[in-house]
DSSP file (Angstrom, degrees, kcal/mol; ACC not computed):
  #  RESIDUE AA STRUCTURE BP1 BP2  ACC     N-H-->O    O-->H-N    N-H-->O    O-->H-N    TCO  KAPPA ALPHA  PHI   PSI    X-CA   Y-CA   Z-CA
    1    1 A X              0   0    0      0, 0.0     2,-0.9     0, 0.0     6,-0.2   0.000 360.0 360.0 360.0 128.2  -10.2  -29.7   57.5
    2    2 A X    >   -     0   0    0      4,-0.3     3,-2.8     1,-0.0     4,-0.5  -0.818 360.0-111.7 -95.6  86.4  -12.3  -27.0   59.2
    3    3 A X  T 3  S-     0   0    0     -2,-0.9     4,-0.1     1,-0.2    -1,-0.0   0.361  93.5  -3.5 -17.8 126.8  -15.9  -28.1   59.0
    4    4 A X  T 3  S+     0   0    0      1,-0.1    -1,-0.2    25,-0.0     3,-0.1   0.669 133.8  55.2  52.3   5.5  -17.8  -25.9   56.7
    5    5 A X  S <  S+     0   0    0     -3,-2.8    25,-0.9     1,-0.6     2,-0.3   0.337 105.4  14.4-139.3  16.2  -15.1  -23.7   56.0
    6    6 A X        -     0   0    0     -4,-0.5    -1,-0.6    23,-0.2    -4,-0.3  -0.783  48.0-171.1 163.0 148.8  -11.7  -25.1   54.6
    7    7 A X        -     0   0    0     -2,-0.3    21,-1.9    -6,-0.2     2,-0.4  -0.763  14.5-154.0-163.8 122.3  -11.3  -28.6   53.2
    8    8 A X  E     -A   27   0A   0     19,-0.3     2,-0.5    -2,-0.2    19,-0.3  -0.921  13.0-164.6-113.7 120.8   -7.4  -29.3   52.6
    9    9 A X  E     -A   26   0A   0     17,-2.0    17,-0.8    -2,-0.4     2,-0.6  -0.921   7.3-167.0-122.6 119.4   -6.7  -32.2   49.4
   10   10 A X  E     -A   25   0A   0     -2,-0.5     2,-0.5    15,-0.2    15,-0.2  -0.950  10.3-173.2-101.0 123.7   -3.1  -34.3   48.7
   11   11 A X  E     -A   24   0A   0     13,-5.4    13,-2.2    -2,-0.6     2,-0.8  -0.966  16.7-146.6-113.9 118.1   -3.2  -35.7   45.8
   12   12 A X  E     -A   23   0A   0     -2,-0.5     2,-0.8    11,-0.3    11,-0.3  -0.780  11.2-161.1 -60.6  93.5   -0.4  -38.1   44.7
   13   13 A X  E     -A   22   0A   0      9,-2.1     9,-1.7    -2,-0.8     2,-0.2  -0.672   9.1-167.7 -74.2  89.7    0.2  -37.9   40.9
   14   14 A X        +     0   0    0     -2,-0.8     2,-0.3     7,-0.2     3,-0.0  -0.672  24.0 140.0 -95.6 143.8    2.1  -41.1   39.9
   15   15 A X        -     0   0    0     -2,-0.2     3,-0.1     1,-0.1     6,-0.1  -0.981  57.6-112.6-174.5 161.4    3.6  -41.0   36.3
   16   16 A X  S    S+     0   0    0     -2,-0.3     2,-0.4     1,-0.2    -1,-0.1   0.703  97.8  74.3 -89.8  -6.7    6.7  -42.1   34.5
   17   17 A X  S >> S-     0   0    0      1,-0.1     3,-2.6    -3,-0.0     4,-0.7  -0.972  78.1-144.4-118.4 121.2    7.9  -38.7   33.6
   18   18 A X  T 34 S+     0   0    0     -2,-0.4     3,-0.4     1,-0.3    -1,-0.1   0.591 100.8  69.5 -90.1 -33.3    9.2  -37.5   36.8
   19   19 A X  T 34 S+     0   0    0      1,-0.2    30,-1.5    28,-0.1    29,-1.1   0.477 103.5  47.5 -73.2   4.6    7.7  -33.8   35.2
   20   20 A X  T <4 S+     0   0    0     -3,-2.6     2,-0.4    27,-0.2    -2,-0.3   0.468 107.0  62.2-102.7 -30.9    3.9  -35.4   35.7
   21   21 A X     <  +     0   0    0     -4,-0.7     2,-0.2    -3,-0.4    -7,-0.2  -0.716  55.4  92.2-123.5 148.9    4.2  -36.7   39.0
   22   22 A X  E    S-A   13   0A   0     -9,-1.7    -9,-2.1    -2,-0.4     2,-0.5  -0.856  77.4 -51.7 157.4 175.8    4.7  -35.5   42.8
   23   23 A X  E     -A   12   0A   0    -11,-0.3     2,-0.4    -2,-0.2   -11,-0.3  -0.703  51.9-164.3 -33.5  99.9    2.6  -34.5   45.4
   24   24 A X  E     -A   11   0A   0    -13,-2.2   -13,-5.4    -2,-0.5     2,-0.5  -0.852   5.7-151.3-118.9 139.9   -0.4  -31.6   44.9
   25   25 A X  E     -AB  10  44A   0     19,-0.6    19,-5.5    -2,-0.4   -15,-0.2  -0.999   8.1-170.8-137.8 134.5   -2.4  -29.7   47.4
   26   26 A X  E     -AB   9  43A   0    -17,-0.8   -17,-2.0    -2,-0.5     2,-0.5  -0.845   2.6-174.7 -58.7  94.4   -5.4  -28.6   46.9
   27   27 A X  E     -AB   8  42A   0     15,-2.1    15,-1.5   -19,-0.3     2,-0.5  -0.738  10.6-168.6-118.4  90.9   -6.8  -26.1   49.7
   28   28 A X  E     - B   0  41A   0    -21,-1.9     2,-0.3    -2,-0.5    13,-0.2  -0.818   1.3-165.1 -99.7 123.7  -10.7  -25.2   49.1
   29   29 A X  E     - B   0  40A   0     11,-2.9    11,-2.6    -2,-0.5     2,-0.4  -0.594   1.4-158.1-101.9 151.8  -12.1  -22.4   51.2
   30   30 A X        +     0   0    0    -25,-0.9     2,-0.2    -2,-0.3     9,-0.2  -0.885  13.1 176.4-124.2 159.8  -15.8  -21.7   51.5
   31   31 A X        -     0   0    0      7,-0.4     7,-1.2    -2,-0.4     2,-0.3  -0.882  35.8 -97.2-147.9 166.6  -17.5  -18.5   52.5
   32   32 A X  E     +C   37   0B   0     -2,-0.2     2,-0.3     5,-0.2     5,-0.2  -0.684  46.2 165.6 -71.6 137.3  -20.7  -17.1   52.9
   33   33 A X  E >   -C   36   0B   0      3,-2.1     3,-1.8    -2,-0.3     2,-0.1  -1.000  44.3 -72.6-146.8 153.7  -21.9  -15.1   50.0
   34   34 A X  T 3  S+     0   0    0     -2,-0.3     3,-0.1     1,-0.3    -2,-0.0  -0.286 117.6   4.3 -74.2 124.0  -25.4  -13.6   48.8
   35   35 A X  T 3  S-     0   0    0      1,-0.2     2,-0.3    -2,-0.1    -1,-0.3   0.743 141.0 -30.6  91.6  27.2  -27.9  -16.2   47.5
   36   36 A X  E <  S-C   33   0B   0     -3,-1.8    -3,-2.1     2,-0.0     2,-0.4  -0.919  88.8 -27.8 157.8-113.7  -25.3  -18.7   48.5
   37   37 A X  E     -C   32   0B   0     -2,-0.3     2,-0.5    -5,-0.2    -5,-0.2  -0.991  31.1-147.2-140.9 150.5  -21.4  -19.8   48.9
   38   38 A X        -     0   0    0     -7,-1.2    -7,-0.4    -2,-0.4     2,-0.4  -0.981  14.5-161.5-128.2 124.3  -18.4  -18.6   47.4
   39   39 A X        -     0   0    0     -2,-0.5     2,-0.3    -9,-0.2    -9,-0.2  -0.792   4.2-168.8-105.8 143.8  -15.6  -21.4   47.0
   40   40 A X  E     -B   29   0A   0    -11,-2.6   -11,-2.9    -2,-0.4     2,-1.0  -0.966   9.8-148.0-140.1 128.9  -12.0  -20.2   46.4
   41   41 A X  E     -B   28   0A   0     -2,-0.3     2,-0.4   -13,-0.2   -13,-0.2  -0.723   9.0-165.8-107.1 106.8   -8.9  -22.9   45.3
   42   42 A X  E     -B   27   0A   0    -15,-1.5   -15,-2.1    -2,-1.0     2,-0.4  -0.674   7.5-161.9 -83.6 130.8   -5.5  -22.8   46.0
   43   43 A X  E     +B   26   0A   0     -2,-0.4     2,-0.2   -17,-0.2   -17,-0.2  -0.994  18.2 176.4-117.1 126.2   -3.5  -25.1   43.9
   44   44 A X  E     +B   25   0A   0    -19,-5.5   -19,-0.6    -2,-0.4   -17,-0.0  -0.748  57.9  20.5-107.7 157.9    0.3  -26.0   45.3
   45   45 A X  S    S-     0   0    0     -2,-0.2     2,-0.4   -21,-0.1    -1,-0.1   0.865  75.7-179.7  58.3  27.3    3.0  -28.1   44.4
   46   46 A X        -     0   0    0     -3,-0.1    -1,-0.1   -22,-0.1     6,-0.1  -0.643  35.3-102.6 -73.4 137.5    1.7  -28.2   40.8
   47   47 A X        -     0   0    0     -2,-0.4   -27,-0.2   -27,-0.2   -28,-0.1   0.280  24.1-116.6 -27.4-174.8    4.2  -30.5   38.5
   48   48 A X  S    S+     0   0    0    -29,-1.1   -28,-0.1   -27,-0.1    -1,-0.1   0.515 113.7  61.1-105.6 -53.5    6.6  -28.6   36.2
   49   49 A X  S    S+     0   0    0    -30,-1.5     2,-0.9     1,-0.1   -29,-0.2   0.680  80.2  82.0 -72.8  10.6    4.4  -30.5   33.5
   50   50 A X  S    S-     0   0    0    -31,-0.3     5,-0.2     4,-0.0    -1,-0.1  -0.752  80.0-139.0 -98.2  79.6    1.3  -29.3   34.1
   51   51 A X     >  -     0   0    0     -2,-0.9     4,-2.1     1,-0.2    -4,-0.1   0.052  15.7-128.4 -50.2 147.6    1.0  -26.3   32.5
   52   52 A X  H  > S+     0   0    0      2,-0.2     4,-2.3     1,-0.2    -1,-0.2   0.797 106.5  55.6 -62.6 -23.7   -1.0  -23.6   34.9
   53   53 A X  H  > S+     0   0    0      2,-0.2     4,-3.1     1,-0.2     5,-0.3   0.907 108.8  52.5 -82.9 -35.8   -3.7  -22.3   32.5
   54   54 A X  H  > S+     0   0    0      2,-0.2     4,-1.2     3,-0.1     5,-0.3   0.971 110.5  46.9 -53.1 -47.7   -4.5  -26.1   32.1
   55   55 A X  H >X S+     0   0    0     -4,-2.1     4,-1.4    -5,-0.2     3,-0.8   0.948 114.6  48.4 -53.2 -61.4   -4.8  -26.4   36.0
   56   56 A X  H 3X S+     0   0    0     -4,-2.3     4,-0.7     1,-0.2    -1,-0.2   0.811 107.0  49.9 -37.7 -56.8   -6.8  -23.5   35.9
   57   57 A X  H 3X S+     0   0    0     -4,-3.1     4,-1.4     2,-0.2     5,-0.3   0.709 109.9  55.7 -44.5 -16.6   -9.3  -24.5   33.0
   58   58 A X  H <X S+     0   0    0     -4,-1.2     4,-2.2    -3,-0.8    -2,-0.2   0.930 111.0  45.7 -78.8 -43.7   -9.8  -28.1   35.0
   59   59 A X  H  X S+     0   0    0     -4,-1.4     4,-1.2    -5,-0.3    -1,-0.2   0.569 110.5  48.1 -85.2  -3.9  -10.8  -26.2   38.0
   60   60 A X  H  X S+     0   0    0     -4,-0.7     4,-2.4    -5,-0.2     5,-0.3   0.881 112.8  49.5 -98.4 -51.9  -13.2  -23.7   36.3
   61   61 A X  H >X S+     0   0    0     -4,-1.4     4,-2.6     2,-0.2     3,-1.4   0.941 116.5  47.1 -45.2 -65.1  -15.1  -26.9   34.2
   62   62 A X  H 3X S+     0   0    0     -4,-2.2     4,-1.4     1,-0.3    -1,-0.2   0.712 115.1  46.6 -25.1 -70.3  -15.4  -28.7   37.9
   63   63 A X  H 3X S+     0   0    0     -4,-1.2     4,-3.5     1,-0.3    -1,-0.3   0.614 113.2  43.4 -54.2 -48.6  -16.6  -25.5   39.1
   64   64 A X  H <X S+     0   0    0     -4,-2.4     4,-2.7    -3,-1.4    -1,-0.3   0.971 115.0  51.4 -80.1 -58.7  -19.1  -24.9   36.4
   65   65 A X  H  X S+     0   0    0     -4,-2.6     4,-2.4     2,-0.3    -2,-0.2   0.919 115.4  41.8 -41.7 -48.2  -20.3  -28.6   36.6
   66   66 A X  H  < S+     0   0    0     -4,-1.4     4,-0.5    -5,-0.3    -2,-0.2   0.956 111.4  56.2 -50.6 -53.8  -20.8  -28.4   40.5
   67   67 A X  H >< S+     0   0    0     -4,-3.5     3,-1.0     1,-0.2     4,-0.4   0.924 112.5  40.3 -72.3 -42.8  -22.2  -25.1   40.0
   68   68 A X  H >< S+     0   0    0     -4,-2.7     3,-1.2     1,-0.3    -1,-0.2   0.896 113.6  52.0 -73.8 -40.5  -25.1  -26.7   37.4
   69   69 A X  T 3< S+     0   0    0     -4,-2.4    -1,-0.3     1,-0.3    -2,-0.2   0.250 111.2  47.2 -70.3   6.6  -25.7  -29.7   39.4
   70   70 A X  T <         0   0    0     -3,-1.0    -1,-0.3    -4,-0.5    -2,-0.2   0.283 360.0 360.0 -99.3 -19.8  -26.4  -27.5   42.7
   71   71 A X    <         0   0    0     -3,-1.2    -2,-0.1    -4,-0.4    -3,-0.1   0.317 360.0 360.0-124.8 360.0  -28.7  -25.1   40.7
């Protein structure tokens, strides 16, 4: 973790189909940007079953929830 800039997440996904489960990192970087902050999310190590446009939609809802409860 880098204070105020970088915030590095392992998540351990336990499941019984070995294509659900493993290790995932998470790496969110923060920046400065006008009229606020611009966060950018690296997803690793995603499962084989987890399709990527589902990973992606999960992180844009977060995003959009954060972003409304911040506003």
């Amino acid at each position: 973790m880098v204070p105020c800039e970088k915030i590095v997440e392992v998540l351990e996904l336990e499941s019984q189909d070995p294509a659900f489960r493993g290790e995932l990192r998470l790496t969110a970087s923060l920046a400065d940007a006008d009229g606020g902050s611009e966060i950018t999310i690296l997803t690793r190590d995603l499962p084989t079953g987890i399709p990527s446009e589902y990973n992606l939609l999960g992180r844009k809802e977060s995003l959009e929830k954060l972003a409304a409860l911040l506003e």
